[in-house]
C-alpha positions as CSV (number, residue, x, y, z in Angstrom):
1,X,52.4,-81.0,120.1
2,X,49.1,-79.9,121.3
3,X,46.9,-82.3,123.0
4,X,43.6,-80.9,124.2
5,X,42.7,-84.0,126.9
6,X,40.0,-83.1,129.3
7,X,40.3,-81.6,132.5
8,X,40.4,-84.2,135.4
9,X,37.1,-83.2,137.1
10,X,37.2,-86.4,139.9
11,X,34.8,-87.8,137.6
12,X,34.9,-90.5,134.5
13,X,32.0,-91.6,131.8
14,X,31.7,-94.8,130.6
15,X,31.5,-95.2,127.6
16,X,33.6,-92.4,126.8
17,X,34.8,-91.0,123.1
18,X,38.1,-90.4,122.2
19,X,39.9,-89.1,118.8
20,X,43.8,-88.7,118.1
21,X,44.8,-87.2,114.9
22,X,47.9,-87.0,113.3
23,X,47.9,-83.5,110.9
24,X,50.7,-82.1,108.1
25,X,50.1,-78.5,108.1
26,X,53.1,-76.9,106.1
27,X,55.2,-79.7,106.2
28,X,55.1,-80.1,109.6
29,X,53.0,-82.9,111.2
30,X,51.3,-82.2,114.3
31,X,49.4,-84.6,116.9
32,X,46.0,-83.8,118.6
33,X,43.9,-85.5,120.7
34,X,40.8,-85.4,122.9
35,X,38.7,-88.0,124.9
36,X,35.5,-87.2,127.0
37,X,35.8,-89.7,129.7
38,X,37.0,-87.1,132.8
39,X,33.6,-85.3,131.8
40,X,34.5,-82.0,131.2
41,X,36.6,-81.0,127.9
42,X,39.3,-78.3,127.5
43,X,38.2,-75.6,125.2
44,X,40.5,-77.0,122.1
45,X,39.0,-80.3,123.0
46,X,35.5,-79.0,122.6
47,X,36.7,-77.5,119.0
48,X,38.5,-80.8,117.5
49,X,35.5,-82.7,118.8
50,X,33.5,-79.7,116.8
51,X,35.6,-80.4,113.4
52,X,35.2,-83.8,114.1
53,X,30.9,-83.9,114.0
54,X,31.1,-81.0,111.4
55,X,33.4,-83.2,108.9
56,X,31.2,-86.6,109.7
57,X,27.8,-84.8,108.7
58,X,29.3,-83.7,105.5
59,X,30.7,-87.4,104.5
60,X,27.9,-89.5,106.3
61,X,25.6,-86.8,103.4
62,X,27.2,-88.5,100.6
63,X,25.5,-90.9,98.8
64,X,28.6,-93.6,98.8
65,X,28.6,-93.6,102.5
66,X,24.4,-93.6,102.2
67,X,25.1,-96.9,100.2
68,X,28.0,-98.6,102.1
69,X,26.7,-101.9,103.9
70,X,25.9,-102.2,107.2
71,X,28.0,-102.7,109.6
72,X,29.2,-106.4,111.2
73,X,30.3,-107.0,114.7
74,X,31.1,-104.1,117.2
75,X,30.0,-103.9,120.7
76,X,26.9,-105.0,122.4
């Protein structure tokens, strides 16, 4: 299980991101992970975090995610 977490620089970011993924790649299902809140990321970090804005600008393109309502609630 490969889990790219960030190197612990001394330091933290608030607020931070963090993703965890669970993956079936040839029948075997794999975990992966990332967060940016000991500011520096590992190098597979920096890649799933890559994937991650890559795949979100091709669906936040679409015209059903254009039309979805707005959102309620969240953080302020």
């Amino acid at each position: 299980m490969l889990s790219p977490l960030p190197l612990d620089m001394g330091c933290s970011t608030t607020p931070y991101s963090e993703d965890r993924w669970k993956v079936l790649i040839n029948g075997v299902e794999r975990t992966f992970a990332w967060s940016s809140e000991k500011c520096e990321l590992t190098d597979d970090a920096q890649q799933l975090k890559e994937l991650r804005d890559y795949i979100f600008e091709m669906v936040s393109a679409k015209k059903e995610y254009i039309e979805l309502p707005e959102a309620v609630g969240g953080y302020d």
